[in-house]
C-alpha positions in Angstrom: 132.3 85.8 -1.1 135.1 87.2 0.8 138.6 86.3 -0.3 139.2 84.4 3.1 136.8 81.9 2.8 137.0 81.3 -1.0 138.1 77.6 -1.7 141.3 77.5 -4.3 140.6 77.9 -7.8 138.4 74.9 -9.0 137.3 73.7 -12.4 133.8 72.4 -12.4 132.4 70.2 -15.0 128.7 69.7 -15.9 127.6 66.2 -17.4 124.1 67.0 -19.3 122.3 64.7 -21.3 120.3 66.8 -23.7 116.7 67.1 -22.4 114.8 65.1 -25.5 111.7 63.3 -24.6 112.7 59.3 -24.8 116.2 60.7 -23.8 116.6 62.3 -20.9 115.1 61.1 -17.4 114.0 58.3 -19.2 113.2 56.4 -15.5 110.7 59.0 -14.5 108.5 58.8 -17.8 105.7 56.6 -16.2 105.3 58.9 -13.9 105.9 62.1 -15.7 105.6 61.4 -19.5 108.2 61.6 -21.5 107.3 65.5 -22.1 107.2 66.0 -18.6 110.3 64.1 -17.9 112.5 65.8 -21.0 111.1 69.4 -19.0 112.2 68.3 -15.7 115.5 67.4 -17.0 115.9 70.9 -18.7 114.8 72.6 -15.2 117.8 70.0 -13.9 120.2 71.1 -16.1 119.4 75.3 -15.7 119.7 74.9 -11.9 123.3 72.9 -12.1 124.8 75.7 -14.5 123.3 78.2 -12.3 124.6 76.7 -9.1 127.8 75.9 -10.7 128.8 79.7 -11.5 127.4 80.9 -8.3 130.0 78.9 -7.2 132.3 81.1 -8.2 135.3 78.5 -8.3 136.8 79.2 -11.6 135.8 77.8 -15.3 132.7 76.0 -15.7 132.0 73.8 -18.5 128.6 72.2 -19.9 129.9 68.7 -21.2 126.6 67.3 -23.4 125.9 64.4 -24.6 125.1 63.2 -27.6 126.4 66.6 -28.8 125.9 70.6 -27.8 123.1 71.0 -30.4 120.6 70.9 -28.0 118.4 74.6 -27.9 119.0 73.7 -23.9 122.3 74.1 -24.7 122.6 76.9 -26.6 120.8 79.0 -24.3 123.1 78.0 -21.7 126.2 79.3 -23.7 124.3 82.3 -24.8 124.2 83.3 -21.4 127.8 83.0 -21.0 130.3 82.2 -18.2 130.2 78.6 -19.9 132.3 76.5 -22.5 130.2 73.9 -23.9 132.1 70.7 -25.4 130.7 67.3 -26.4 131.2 64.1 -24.1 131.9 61.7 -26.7 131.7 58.3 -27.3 132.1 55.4 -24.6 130.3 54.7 -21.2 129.7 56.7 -18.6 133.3 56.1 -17.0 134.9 56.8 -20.2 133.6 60.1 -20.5 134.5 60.9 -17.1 137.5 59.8 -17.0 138.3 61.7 -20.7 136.7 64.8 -18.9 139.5 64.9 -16.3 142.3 63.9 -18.7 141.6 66.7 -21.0 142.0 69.3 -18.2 145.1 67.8 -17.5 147.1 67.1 -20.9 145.8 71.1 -21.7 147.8 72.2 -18.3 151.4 73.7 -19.3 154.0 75.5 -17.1 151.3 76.2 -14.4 149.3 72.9 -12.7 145.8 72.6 -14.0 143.0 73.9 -11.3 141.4 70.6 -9.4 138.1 69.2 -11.2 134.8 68.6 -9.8 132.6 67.2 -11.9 128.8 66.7 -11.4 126.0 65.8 -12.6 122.3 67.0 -13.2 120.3 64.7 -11.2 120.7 66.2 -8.0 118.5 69.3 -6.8 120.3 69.5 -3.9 123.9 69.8 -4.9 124.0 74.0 -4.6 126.5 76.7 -4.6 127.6 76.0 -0.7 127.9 72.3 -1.6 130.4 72.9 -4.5 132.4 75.1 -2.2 132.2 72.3 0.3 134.0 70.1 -2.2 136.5 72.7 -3.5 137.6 73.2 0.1 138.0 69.6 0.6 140.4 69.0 -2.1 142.6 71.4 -0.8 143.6 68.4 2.0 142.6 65.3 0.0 143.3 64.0 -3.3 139.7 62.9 -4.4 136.0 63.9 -3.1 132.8 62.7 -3.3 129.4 63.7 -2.9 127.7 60.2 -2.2 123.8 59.2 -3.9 121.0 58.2 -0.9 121.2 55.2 -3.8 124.3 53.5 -3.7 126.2 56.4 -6.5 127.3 59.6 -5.8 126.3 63.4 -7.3 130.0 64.8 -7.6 133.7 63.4 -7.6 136.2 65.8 -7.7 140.0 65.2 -8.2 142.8 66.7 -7.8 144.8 64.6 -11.1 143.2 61.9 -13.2 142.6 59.0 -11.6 141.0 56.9 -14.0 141.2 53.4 -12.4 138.1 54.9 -10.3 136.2 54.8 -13.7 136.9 51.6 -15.5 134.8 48.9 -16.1 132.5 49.7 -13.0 129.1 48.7 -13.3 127.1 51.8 -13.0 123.6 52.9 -11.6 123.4 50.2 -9.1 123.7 50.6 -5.4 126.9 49.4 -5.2 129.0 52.1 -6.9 130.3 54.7 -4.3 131.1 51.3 -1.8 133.3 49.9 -5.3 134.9 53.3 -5.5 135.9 53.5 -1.8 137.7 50.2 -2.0 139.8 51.5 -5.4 140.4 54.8 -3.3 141.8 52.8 -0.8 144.0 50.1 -3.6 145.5 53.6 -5.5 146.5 54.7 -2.0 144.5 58.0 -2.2 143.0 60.4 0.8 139.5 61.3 0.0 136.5 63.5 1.7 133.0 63.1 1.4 130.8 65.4 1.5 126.9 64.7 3.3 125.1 62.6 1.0 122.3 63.6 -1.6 119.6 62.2 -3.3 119.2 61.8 -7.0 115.9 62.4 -9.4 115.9 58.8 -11.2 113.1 57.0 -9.9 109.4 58.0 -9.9 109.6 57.6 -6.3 112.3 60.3 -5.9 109.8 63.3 -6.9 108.7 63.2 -3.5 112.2 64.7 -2.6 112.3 67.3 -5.0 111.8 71.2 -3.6 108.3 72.5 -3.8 107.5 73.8 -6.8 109.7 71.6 -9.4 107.3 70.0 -11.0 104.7 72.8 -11.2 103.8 73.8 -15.1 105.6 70.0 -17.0 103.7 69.2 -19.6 100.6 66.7 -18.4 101.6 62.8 -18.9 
């Protein structure tokens, strides 16, 4: 990527669950197995890391949950070009919002990068659509990458924010249209990118690339 159309140096964050049968993908077992699921999740989580330093924004960090134990995980870091750190206790917006905190309370002289942080879910958030949402936070305060569900795949900031996270009732269709109206209450400008779709549902393996599913364990 030349210089001139390189987006300003981002940090992106990868939330991972670690890909254990009965843990990961846990929506998609009766329709995968909970084998097949746990493997579809690990494919998930390889393409987001790969995506993520393709990127080529800045840092990227694997934050796992429960822990970084995971042989996923450790083949990840072996790899390198990541920093793998634990999410931590709480819900969802907890962790979130403690993801974008740290970045910020570790920033000294020099102001920390802007954040993006994503998920694993989503097949279709790629290299070009990261740079999307670095670009965008070079005018706006916040970005999103909305869910064809209701959610979204990505929020990127350019300083904590963390009255977006609390207390919001998440995995329903109602989250991204709650977030807009705090955006709006905190008086901050925000971009969104084209919506994606996330793999949650059985009915969402229909929208996954061709070949995805090809060699998961049988159900």
């Amino acid at each position: 990527m030349s210089d001139a159309l390189r987006p300003p140096p981002t940090t992106v964050v990868v939330f991972a669950k670690a890909p254990l049968p009965g843990f990961a993908k846990t929506r998609l077992i009766p329709a995968l197995g909970a084998e097949g699921a746990a493997a579809l999740a690990a494919r998930l989580l390889r393409f987001a890391v790969t995506e993520a330093l393709a990127a080529q924004l800045g840092a990227v960090e694997v934050w796992a949950a429960p822990d970084g134990q995971h042989p996923a995980f450790a083949e990840l870091a072996q790899r390198g070009g990541i920093t793998l750190r634990a999410q931590g206790e709480g819900d969802l917006g907890e962790r979130m919002a403690r993801a974008f905190a740290f970045h910020a309370d570790r920033s000294t002289a020099a102001q920390a990068p802007p954040v993006l942080l994503i998920g694993t879910d989503a097949p279709g958030l790629d290299r070009h659509y990261l740079r999307q949402a670095a670009a965008a936070l070079a005018g706006h305060d916040a970005v999103f990458g909305p869910a064809l569900d209701g959610g979204y795949t990505l929020v990127g900031l350019r300083r904590p924010a963390p009255q977006l996270f609390d207390a919001m009732t998440w995995s329903t269709s109602a989250v991204m249209a709650e977030t807009r109206l705090r955006l709006q209450r905190l008086g901050l400008r925000h971009a969104e990118l084209p919506p994606l779709t996330d793999i949650d549902e059985p009915a969402d393996l229909e929208r996954l690339p061709p070949g995805w599913l090809t060699g998961l364990p049988p159900d």
